[in-house]
N, C-alpha and C positions, 0 to 999 in steps of 0.2 A: 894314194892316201898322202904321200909325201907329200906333192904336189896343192891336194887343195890342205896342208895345214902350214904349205908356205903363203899360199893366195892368203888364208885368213892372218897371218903374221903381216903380208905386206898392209895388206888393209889395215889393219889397228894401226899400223904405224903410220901409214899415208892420212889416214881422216882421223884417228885418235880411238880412244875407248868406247864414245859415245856414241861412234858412228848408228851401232848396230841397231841402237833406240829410235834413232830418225831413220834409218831403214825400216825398220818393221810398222812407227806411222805412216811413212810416206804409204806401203804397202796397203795399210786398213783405209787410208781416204782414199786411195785408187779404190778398192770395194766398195766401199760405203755408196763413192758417188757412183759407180758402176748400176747397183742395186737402186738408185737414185732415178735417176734416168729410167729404167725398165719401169719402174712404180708408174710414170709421169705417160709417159709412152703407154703404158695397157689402158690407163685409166683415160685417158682420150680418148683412144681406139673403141672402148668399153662403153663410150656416153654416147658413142656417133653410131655404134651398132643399136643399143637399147633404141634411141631414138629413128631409128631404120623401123627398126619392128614394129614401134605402136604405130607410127604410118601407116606399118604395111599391114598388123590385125586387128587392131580395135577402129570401129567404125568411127566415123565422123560427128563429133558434136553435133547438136543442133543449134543456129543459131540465134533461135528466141530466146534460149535461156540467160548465155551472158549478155543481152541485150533485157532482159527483164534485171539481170544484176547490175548491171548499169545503172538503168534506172532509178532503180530500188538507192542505190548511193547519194546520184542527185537530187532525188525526194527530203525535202527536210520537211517533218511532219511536226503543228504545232500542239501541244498537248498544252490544256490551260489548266491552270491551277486555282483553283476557287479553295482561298484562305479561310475561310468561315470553317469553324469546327464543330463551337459548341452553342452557336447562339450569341455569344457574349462577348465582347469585343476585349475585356480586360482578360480573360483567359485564352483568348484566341493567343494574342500578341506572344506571351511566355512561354504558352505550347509550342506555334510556330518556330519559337529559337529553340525548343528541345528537340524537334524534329530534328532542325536543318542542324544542332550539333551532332547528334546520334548519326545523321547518314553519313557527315565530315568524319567523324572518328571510329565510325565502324565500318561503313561499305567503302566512302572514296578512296582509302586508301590504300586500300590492293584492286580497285574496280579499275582506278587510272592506269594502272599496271597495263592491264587487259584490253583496254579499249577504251577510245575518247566520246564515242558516241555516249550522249546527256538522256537518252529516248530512257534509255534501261533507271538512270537515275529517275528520272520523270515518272517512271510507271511507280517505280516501286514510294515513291513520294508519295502519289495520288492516291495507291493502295493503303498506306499507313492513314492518310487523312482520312479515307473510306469508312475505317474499321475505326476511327475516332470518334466520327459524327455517326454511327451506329450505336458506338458506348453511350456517346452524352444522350443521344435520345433517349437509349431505354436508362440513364439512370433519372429524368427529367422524371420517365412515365412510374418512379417507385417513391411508395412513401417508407423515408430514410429512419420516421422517428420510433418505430420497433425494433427498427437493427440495432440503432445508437440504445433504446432505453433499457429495451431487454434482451435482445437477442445477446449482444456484445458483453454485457454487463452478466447475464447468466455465462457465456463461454469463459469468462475470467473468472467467476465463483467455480463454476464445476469443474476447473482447471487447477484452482487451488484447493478445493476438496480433494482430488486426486493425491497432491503431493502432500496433503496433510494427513490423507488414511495411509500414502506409502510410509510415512517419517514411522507411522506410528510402529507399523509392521517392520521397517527397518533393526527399530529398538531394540526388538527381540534378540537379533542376530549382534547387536553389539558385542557381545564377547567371543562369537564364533569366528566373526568373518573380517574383512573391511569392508566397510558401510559405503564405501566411493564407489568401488567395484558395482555392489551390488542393489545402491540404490537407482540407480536406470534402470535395470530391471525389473527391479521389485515395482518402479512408477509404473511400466506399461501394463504390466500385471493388471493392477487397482483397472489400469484407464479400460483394458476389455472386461474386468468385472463390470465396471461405469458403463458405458458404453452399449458394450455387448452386439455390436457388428462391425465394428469397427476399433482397429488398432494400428497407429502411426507410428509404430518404433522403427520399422524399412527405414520409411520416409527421412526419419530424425537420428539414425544411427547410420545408413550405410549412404557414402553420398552416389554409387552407381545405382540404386534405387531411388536417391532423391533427384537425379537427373532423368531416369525415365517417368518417373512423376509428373515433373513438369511437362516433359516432352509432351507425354501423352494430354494432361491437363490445357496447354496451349493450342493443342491441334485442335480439340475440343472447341475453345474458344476462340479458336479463326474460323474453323467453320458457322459460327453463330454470325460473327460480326466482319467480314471477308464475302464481297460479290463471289456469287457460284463461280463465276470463270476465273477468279483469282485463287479462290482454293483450291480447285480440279487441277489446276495449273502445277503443280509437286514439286518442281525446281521452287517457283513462288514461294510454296505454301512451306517446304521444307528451310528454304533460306528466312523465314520470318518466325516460323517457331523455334531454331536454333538461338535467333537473335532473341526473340523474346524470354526464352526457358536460361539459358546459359551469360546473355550481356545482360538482362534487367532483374528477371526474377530472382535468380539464387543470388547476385551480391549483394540486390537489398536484405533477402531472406537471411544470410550470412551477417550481415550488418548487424538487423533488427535483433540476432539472437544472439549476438556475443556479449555475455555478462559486462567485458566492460564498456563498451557503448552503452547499455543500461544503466550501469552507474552513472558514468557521464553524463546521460540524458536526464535520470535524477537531480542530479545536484544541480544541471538548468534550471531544471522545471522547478526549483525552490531556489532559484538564485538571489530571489530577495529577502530569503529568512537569515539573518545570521547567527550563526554558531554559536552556541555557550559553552560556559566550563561543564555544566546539569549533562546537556545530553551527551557529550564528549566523554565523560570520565564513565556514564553510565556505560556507552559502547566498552570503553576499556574493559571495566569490570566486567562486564557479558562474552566479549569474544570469547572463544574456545579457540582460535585460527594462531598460529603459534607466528604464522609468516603477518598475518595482520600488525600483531604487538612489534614484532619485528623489525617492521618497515615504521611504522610510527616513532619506535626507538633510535631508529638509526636517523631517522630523520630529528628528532629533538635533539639529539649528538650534532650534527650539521650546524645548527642553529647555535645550539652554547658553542659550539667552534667558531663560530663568526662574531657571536657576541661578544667574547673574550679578548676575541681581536683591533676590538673598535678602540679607540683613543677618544676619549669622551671627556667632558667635565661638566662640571655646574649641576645644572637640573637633570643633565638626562643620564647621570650616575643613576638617580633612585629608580627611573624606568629600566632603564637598564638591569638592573640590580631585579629589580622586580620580574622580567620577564624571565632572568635566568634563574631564578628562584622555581618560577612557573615552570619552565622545562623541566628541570632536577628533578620538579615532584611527579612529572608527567614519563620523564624516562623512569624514574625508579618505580612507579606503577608495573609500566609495562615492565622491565626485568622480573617482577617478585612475581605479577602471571606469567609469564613465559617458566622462569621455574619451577610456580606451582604443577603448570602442565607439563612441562616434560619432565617430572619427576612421578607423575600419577597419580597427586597428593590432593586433584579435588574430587571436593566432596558436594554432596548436593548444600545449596548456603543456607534450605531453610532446618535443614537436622542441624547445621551447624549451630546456626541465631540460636535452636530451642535449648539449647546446653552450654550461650557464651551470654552470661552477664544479666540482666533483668530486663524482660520482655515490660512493655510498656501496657498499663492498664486501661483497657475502655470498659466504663459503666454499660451497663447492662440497657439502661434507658439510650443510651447514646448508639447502641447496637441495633436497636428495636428501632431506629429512624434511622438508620443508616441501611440502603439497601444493596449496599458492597458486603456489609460487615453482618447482615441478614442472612443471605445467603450462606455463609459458614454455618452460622447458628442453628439455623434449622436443619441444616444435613447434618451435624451434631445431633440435635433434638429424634432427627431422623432414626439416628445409629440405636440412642437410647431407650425410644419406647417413648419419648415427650413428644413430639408434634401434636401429640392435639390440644397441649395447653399453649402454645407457641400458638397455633392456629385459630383459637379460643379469642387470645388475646388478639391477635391483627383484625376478626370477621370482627370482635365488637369495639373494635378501633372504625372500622370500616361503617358497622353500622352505628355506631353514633354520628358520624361526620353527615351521612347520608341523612337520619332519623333529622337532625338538626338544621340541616338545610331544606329538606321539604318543610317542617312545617313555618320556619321564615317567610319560604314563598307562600306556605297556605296564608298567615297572615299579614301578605302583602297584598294577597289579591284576594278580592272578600265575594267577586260573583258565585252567584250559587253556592255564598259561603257553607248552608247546612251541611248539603248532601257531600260538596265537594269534602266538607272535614269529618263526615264520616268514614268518605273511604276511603282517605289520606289515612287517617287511624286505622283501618278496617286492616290496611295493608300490611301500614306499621309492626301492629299486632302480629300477622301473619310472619314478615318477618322475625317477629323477636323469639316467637314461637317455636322458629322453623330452626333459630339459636339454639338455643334452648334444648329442642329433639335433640339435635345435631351432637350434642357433646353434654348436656347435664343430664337428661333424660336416663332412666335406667336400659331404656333400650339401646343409648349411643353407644357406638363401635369403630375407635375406642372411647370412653367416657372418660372425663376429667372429675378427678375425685376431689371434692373439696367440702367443709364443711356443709351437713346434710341442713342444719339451721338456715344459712345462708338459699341451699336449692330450696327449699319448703319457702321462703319466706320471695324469694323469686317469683316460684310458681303461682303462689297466691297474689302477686300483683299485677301477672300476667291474664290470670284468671278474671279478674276483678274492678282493675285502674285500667285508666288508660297507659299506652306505652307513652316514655318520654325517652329522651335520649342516655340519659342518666341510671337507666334503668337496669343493666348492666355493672353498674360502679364498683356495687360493692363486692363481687364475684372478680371481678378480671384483677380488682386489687389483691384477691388475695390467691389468684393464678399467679399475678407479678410475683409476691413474695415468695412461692413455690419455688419460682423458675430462678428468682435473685437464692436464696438462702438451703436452696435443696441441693446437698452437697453431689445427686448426680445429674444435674446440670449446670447454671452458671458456674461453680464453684471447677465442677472439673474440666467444663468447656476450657477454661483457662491455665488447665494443662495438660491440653491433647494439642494434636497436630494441626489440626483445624485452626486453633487460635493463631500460631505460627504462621499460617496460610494467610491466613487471615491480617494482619498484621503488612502483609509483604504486600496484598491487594490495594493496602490503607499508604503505602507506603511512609510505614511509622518502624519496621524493622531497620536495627542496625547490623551492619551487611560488615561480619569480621572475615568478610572469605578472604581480604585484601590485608595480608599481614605481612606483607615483605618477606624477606629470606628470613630462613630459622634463626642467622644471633638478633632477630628484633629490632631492626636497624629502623625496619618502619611501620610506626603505630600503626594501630587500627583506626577506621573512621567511620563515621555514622554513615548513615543507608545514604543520605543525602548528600549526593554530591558537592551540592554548590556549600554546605555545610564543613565538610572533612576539606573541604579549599583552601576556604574562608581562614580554618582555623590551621592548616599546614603553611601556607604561606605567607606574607609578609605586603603582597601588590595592594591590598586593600586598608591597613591601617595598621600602625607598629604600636596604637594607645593598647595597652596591659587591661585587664579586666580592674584592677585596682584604682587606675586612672579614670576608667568608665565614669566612676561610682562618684566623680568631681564635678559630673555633667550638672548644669542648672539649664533647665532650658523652658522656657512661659513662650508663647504668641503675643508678642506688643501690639502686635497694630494688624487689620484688614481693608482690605480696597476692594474696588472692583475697577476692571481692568478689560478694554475692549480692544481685540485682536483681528483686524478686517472684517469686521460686522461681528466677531461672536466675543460674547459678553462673560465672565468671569470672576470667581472671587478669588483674590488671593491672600492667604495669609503669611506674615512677617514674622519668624522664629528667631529669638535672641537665645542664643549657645552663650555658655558662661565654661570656661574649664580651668582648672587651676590644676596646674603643671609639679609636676615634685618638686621643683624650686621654692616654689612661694610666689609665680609670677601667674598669671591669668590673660587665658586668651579670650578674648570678644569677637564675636560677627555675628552677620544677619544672616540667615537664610531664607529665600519667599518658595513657597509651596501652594498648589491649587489642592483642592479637595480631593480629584484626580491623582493625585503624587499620596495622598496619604491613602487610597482606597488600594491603588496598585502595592504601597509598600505592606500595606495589610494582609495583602492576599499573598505576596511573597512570604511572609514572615509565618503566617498561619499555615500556609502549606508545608512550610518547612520543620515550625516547632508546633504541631497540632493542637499543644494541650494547653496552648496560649489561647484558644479561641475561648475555652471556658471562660477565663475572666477577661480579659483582653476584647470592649466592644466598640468598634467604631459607628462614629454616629450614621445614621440613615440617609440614605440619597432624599434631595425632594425633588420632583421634579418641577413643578411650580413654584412664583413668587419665590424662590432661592436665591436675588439677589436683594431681598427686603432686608431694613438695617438691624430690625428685631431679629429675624433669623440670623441672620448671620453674627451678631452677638452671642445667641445662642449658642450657635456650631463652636464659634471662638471659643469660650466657658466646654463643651464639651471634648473639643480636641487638646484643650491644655491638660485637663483630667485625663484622656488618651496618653498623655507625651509623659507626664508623670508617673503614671501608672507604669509605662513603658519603661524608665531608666528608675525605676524605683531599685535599690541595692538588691533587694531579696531575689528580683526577677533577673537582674544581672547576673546573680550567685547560681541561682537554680539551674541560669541556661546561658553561659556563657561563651557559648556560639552566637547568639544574638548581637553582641558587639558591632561585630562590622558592618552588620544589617543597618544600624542604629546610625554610626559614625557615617556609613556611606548618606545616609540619609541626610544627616545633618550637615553634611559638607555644603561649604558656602559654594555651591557649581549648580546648573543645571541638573536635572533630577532625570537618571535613566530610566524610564522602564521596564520593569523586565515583563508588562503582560501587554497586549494589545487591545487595542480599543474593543476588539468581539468579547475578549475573556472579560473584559471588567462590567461591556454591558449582559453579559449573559451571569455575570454573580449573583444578581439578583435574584434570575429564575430558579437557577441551579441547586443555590443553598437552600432557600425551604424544600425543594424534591428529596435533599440530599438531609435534611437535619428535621427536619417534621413528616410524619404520614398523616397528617390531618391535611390532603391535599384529597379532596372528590375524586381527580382524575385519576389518583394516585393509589388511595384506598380500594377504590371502590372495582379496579381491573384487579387488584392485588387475590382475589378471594381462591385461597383452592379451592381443586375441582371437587374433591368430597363433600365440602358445604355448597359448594355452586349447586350440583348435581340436587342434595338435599333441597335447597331450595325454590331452586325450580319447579320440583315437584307441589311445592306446597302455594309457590305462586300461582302455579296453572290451573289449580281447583278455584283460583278468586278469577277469573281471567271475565265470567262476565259483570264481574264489579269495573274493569278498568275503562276508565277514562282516560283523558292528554296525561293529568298528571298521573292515575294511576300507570299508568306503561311508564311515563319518565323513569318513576322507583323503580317497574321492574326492570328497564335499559339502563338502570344506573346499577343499583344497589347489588342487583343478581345478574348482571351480564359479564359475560364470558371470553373473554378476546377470541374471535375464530381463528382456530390452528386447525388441518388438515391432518387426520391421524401420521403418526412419525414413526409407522413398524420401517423400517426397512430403508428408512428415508436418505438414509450411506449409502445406498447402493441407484443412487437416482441420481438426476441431470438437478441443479437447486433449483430452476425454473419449471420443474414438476411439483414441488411445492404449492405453487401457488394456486387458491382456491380464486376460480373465477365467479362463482356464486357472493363474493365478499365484497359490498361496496364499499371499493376503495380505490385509490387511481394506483395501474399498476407501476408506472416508474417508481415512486415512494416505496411499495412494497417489497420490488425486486432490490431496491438497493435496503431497504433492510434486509433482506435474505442476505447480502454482498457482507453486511458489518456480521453479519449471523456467521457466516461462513470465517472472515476475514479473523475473528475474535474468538472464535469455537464456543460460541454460545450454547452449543449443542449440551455439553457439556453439564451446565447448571441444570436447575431440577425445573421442572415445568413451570412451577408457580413463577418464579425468579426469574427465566426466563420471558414470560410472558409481560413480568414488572418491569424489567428493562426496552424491552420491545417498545413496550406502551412511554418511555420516558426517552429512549433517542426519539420518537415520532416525536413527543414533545418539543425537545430540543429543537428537533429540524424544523417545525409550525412556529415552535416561538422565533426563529431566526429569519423565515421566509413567510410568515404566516399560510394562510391557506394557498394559496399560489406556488406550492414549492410543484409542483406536477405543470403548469403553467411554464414557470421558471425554467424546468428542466426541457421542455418540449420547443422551448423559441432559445435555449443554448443550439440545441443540436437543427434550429432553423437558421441559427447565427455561423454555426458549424458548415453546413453547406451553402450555405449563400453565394452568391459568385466573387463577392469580394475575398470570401476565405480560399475557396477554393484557389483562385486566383493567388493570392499569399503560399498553397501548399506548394503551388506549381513552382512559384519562383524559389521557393525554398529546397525543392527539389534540383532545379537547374543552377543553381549556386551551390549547393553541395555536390553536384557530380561534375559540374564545370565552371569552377571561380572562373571570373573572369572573361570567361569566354572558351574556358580551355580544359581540356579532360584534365579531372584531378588522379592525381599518382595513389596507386595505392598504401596509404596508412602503414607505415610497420609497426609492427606488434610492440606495445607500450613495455619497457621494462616493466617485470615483476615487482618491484618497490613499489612504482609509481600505480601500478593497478590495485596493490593489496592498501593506500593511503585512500584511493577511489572508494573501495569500500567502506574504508572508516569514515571516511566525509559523506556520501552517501546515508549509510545505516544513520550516524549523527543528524543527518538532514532530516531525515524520516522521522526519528524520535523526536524530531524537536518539533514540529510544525501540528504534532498531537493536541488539539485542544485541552488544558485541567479538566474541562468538564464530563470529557470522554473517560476521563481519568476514574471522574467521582463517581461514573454511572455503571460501569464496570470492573472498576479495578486497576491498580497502578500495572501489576502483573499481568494481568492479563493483556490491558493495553500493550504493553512491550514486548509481549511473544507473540501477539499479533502482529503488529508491525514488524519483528525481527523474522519473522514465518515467514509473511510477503516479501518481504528483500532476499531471504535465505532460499525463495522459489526461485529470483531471478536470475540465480546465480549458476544453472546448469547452460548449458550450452543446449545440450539434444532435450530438454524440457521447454527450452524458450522457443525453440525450433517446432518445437509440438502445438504450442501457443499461437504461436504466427500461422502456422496451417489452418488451424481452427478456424482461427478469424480469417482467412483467407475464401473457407469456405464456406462462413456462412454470409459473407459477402457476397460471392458469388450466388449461393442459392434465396438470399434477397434480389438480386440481380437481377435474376432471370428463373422470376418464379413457374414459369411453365414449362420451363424445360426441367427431367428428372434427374438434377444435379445430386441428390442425394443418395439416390438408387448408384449414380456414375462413381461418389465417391468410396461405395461401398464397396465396388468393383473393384476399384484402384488401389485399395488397402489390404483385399483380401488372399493378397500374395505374403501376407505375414504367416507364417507357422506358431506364432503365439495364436493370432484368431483362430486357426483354422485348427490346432489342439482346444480350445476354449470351445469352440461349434461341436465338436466330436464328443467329450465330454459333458456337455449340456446334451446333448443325443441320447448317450449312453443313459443320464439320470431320468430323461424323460421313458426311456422305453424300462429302466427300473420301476420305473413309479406305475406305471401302466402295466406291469407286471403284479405288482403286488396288487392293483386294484384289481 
């Protein structure tokens, strides 16, 4: 031991401390490479044995094989490719680059990985074109104008039926639940009552069911459209369903259903209407979306921070000034609803209007020719025990208009004048008669009670004289005065709830839901937007109502004036105003007739009760550039213009100012209606202000006198002649409606009576406004009156030709020039340029929740007034807010796009049972398959008790 603890002292001192460290490496790379070596060494030895043994037990190749592999390599095989797809040289071309970008950006780029041979690209090329020129064939051999008119047009109605009986059902649970939660489910609910074999919530809620969907769907449809040896083929057939179901389907499908791409696509698709203060302020007012007001808020903040900032002088202080005027009133909007809402504090605004300030009075006569303001009335009259003096009153409105117009034509046209004029009268009588039973007779049920002098003195003329139109007069006068002066109708109609409704339809309510925060900060403003603006802000005119009243304004002078072939009058307004100083300002303003019909129509929609006295003169359509007329016109529009700034009317309505000022400003004159709304005035207002219209009257008649009547016509039936049947196809016909028990629980294109001559595009898209508006809603007659007057509408706009029109759109629609257009617009949206586009990130929440308001604003604005006056202002606007409020689910729009997916397809490919397949493919829902067991159970109840 001495020994070796001298050796290790001499060592440390001979090599140092360190030694011992590079001793013990030097030691491990001696191993290392030791174990080095032996690795290298087996594994040689290891390769020349293995290679001993196949020698020596596995038999010998043969050597045709790698000589056929040989071969096989220097074989280059040509495959041709015949470019032709669809027939059409301008769709080929687009298609061709969306092939050959799809195979660049999906298969070459892990294919080249793999393998340089071109054959596998080549095939799988020839097979896509394959299964192209299969498509266009069979879509060649289909007629497209059923899908487009009704098929398509019913799936979007009984689509929005669905989410409009969910809303309704939702309602209920508002205090229990959240409505977010629980309105997707409560939708699919509705859609297998609808329905009832079918339910897509899988499909639209879970996406590992929306990918076996498609899977399965695609496979489907390669087998149709895919040569047998390319579908048997499973690598093939499995690599082009994956591509198809997962790279094309679900991103479009994704695409097409997220709310806000539908915004977005909205507010394209109206990218030429522009925006006002009207529909803007109305959205405001309407949101309930707390994030809506929010982002709009924060956005008018943005703006006054920029505005604030600018360094301005001169002229464009007052714009300036003005705009941030504008914002101020448009943030403080949104703040005062965002805290009404998040404090709990609303309330419905029509309980409110009935108990804030003085509800506005319409006459009784003004109501009875209003068929918005009708409708209230009689479901009032309804409530009361009155409809059949209300009914009394419109049948012999109805048959006078009618009695009066036959016998015009009887004595227009004189052949066979005897016989024809007795059974013109013969009829006559019949009808006045069938009056008469109907409601004065002691047998009517119920009868209108009115003085028994006046019935005796009826029936002895009925009895006696001929019927004249007038025949009637003095009876419905004093129903009128019943209905005006009997304290339980008009008088209380005007302080029920109904009126208030009523009122909101007319839009003549003023809407206090908008009161700013509780110290008062900001006024209330009337229902009309463009009104409570006008009079908040300062961008339109700073003259004081005081100043108004300074106005002198005559028409000097009229020309006529030709604008590239079209010919015009214009007249030359001299403004006079004297300033608080004592100084006076002069200019001319020139206006077309045009300028003052539009500022008409503004000003009357806005303040209603100007139309009373307030008449502007009549369009002519002829000789209206003669010097005598148009002297005339001059002489009446100055009377107009006076009447207009007269002090009193200034006082009474002193919101009208800026209406006035704007007009008179020495500038080009804006617009605020379009060329349709001013020429559809004409029609609209007698619909809307007289029932002395035939078409109008004469559909109007309820069914209890219809019913009456008819009976009493069919006992004359072999008296009729041309004109006898006119009367009765006029006087006593009936709009045909298809009984409505149950009609909520159907497809809306089950509706439709094919027995009814009519062209069905016209009728399905009135089912769409029936749906779209909840027409459902009003009472039969009113419904039936409205029906009868958008048909109008839509005839007076396109005359008879609107089914024509509609059948060579959707000829326009697939043409090959459009198709062509869709193609490219597809291969520009999935590849600008040439080059796959990145996917889109998700739009901040601001920027989506302002989409909304521009959107919904879009929608509301682009509403014709006339839809307005035929239905209702209200109703119009939950209509349209209904539609946009559908688009806004994600797994609803998703349900949508299915729809139409399928009934595309089973137009398609009418002989194959794509409906029976879809029914299959759905029926892994456990809502349907509870819904089937429970319809089971009711039916074997019911077969019990029988």
């Amino acid at each position: 031991m001495g020994m070796g603890m001298l050796g290790v002292v001499l060592f440390l001192v001979t090599f140092g401390p360190f030694a011992i460290f590079y001793f013990a490496f030097y030691i491990l790379c001696f191993v290392g490479g030791g174990f080095a070596v032996i690795l290298l060494f087996g594994k040689t030895n290891s390769e020349k044995y293995l290679e001993k043994c196949e020698h020596t037990f596995l038999p010998a190749a043969p050597t045709g094989v790698p000589k056929a592999l040989e071969e096989m390599k220097r074989e280059t095989r040509q495959i041709k490719i015949d470019r032709r797809l669809t027939g059409s040289s301008i769709i080929d071309e687009p298609l061709q680059q969306v092939i050959q970008f799809a195979l660049r950006d999906y298969i070459q780029y892990w294919y080249y990985t793999l393998s340089n041979d071109e054959s596998f690209l080549l095939e799988v090329r020839q097979t896509i074109q394959n299964a192209l020129v299969q498509f266009a064939t069979r879509s060649k051999e289909v007629d497209w104008q059923p899908y487009f008119t009704t098929r398509l047009v019913d799936d979007f109605a009984t689509h929005l039926r669905v989410f409009r009986k969910a809303q309704q059902r939702i309602e209920d649970l508002r205090p229990k639940k959240d409505i977010a939660e629980e309105f997707v489910e409560t939708f699919f609910e509705v859609e297998v009552e609808m329905e009832k074999e079918v339910c897509r919530d899988l499909v639209c809620t879970s996406g590992k069911d929306e990918e076996a969907f498609l899977r399965d769907l695609c496979e489907v449809l390669l087998y149709l459209i895919l040569p047998p040896g390319d579908f048997h083929n499973k690598n093939m057939r499995y690599f082009l369903r994956e591509i198809l179901a997962k790279g094309i389907l679900l991103p479009l499908i994704d695409q097409l259903s997220d709310p806000d791409y539908v915004n977005q696509y909205i507010i394209w698709m109206i990218r030429d209407a522009n925006c006002n203060y009207e529909a803007f302020l109305n959205i405001i007012k309407l949101s309930d979306k707390v994030v809506e007001l929010e982002a709009v808020r924060d956005r008018a903040a943005e703006e006054l921070q920029y505005l604030r900032s600018l360094d301005t002088a001169g002229d464009d202080i007052s714009t300036i000034k003005n705009q941030i005027n504008s914002l101020l009133f448009v943030k403080k909007i949104c703040e005062s609803r965002v805290q009404r809402l998040n404090s709990g504090k609303e309330v419905d605004t029509l309980k409110l209007a009935a108990n804030f300030g003085k509800l506005c009075t319409i006459p009784l006569d003004s109501i009875l020719m209003n068929n918005v303001a009708l409708q209230f009335f009689m479901d009032y009259m309804q409530q009361t025990g009155g409809q059949a003096h209300l009914f009394f009153w419109l049948t012999v409105e109805g048959y006078r208009v009618t009695a009066q117009q036959q016998l015009d034509v009887l004595q227009s046209v004189q052949k066979d004048g005897e016989r024809q004029s007795k059974q013109t009268k013969g009829l006559l009588r019949a009808a006045a008669v069938g009056v008469y039973d109907q409601y004065l007779s002691e047998k009517a049920s119920p009868r209108v009670h009115v003085d028994d002098n006046l019935v005796a003195k009826l029936a002895e003329k009925l009895n006696y004289e001929d019927p004249t139109p007038e025949i009637f007069d003095d009876v419905q006068r004093k129903v009128y005065d019943m209905m005006l002066k009997d304290e339980q109708f008009y008088p209380s109609f005007r302080q029920n709830a109904l009126y208030v409704r009523m009122l909101a339809e007319l839009d003549m309510l003023k809407d206090p839901s908008i009161r700013g925060s509780d110290d008062g900060d900001l006024e209330s403003f009337n229902g009309s937007p463009t009104g409570s603006l006008n009079s908040s802000l300062d961008d339109l005119s700073n003259t004081s109502s005081e100043e108004s009243l300074q106005l002198q304004v005559t028409i000097s002078d009229t020309g006529v004036c030709n604008d590239h072939g079209k010919t015009y009058a214009l007249y030359a307004i001299t403004v006079q105003r004297r300033n608080p100083d004592g100084s006076e300002d002069i200019w001319k303003t020139y206006r077309r007739y045009s300028d003052f019909h539009d500022f008409h129509m503004r000003i009357t929609e806005q303040f209603e009760h100007l139309s009373s006295f307030l008449k502007l003169p009549g369009k002519k359509t002829f000789n209206n550039m003669d010097k005598e007329f148009l002297g005339k016109r001059k002489k009446d529009l100055n009377t107009y213009l006076q009447l207009l700034i007269n002090p009193e009317v200034i006082k009474a309505c002193p919101a009208l100012i800026p209406y006035v000022n704007d007009f008179l400003e020495n500038k080009a004159y804006s617009k605020g209606k379009g060329d349709f709304a001013r020429k559809m005035d004409t029609l609209v207002n007698p619909l809307r202000n007289s029932m002395r219209n035939v078409s109008n009257v004469v559909k109007s008649i309820p069914d209890s006198l219809a019913e009456g009547m008819t009976k009493v016509s069919d006992n004359m039936g072999k008296m009729s002649d041309k004109l006898g049947h006119e009367i009765k196809n006029t006087f006593l016909k009936v709009p045909p409606l298809k009984p409505e028990e149950g009609s909520e629980h159907i497809r809306v294109s089950a509706q439709l009576d094919d027995n009814v001559d009519d062209n069905i595009p016209l009728r399905v898209m009135l089912l769409l406004m029936d749906e779209v508006f909840d027409l459902k809603e009003r009472n039969h007659w009113l419904r039936r009156n409205i029906k009868n007057l958008l048909q109008q509408l839509i005839r007076a706009t396109y005359g008879d030709t609107i089914n024509r029109k509609i059948v060579d759109h959707v000829d326009w629609m697939t043409s090959p020039e459009q198709v062509a257009e869709t193609v490219k617009r597809f291969r520009d949206s999935f590849w600008p340029s040439g080059i796959l586009a990145e996917t889109a990130p998700r739009r901040e929440k601001a920027i989506r929740m302002r989409s909304r308001v521009a959107a919904k604003t879009k929608m509301l604005m682009i509403m014709p007034d006339e839809l307005k006056h035929i239905i209702g202002a209200e109703t119009t606007r939950k209509g349209i807010l209904r539609v946009f409020e559908m688009f806004q689910h994600n797994q609803l729009n998703r349900r949508l796009v299915y729809v139409f997916l399928e009934g595309f397809l089973e137009t398609l490919f009418p002989q194959y049972k794509f409906r029976e397949l879809f029914i299959k493919l759905h029926s892994r829902s456990q809502r349907m398959q509870r819904y089937k067991q429970k319809s089971q159970s009711a039916q074997v109840a019911s077969s019990q008790k029988r």
